[in-house]
N, C-alpha and C positions, 0 to 999 in steps of 0.2 A: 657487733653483729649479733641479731637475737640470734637462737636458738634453731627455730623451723630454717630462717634462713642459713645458719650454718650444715646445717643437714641437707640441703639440697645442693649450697655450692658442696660440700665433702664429695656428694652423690656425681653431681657433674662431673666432678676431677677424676673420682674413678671411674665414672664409665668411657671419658678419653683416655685414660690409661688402659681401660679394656683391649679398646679401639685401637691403642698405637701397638697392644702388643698382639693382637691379631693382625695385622702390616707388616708382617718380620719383612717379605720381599720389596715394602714401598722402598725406593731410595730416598738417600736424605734430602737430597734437593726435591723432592716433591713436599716431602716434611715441614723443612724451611720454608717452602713457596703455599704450605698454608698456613704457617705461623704470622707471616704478613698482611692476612685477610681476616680480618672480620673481628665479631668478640668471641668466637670457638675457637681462633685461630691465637689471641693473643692470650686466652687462657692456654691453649696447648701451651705456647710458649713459655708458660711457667712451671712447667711437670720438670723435675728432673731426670735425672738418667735413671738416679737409685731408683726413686720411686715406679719407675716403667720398669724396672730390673726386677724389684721382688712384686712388682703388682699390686699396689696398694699405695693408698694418697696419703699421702704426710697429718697427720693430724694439725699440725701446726700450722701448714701451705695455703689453707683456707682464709686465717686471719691473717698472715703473709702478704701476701698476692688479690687484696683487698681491690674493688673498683676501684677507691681511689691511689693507691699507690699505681696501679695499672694508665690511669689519667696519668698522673705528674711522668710517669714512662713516655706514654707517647706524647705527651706535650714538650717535654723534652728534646724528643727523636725531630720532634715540628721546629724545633729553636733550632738547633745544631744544622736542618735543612737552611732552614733562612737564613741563618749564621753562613751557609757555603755558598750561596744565593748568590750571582753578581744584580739579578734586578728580583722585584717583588714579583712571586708564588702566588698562582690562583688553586685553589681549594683541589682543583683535578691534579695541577702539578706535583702540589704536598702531596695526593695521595699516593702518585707513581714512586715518590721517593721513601717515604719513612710507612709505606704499605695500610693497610687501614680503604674502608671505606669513602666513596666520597662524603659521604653524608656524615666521617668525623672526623675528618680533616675539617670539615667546614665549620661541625660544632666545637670542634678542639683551636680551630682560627682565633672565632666569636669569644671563646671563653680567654682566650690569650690576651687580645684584643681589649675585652673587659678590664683585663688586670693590668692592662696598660703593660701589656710584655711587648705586642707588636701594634704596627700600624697598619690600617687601612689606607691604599691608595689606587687609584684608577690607574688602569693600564687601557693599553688599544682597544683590546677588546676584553672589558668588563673590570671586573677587580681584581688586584692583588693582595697582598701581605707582605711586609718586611719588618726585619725587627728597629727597634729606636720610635722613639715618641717628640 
């Protein structure tokens, strides 16, 4: 990660770290139920506790918690769904289960899909996904 771009994810992280520790009343299922949504939501997800405790983002946690190790996470969390699957997942259904937008459940599918991790197949109405090739 160059430089400028380390500085601004560092910057990110702590101003959700700001953000979680001005929240002391949110409960944690509200917490959790944004940790599910979105890419703010799957960055929160990687703050620790330490670092919400003394207020300050890890120096490390930036090259850590990389886009792409965040991908291979929720691509993951999309296999382990399918995997529990009895029939093949359309892009709305992944999203209800493993959280994420539709819109990357769909490119998180396509790119699975690419790597021959799952398969595209028609269902009633419109497509699915399941794993096996």
């Amino acid at each position: 990660m160059d430089d400028l771009a380390e500085r601004f994810a560092r910057a990110e992280r702590q101003g959700l770290i700001k953000i979680v520790r001005g929240s002391t009343s949110m409960p944690i299922s509200e917490l959790l139920a944004l940790v599910e949504t979105g890419r703010t939501g799957r960055l929160l997800g990687t703050l620790t506790i330490a670092e919400c405790c003394e207020g300050e983002a890890n120096e490390d946690a930036v090259e850590l918690h990389s886009k792409a190790r965040l991908r291979e996470t929720y691509d993951a969390r999309i296999l382990e769904a399918l995997r529990d699957a009895d029939e093949p997942l359309s892009p709305s259904e992944v999203c209800e289960l493993v959280g994420g937008t539709t819109h990357d459940a769909r490119t998180a599918l396509q790119r699975l899909a690419a790597a021959k991790k799952i398969t595209r197949t028609w269902k009633s109405r419109g497509h699915g996904y399941q794993l096996g090739c």
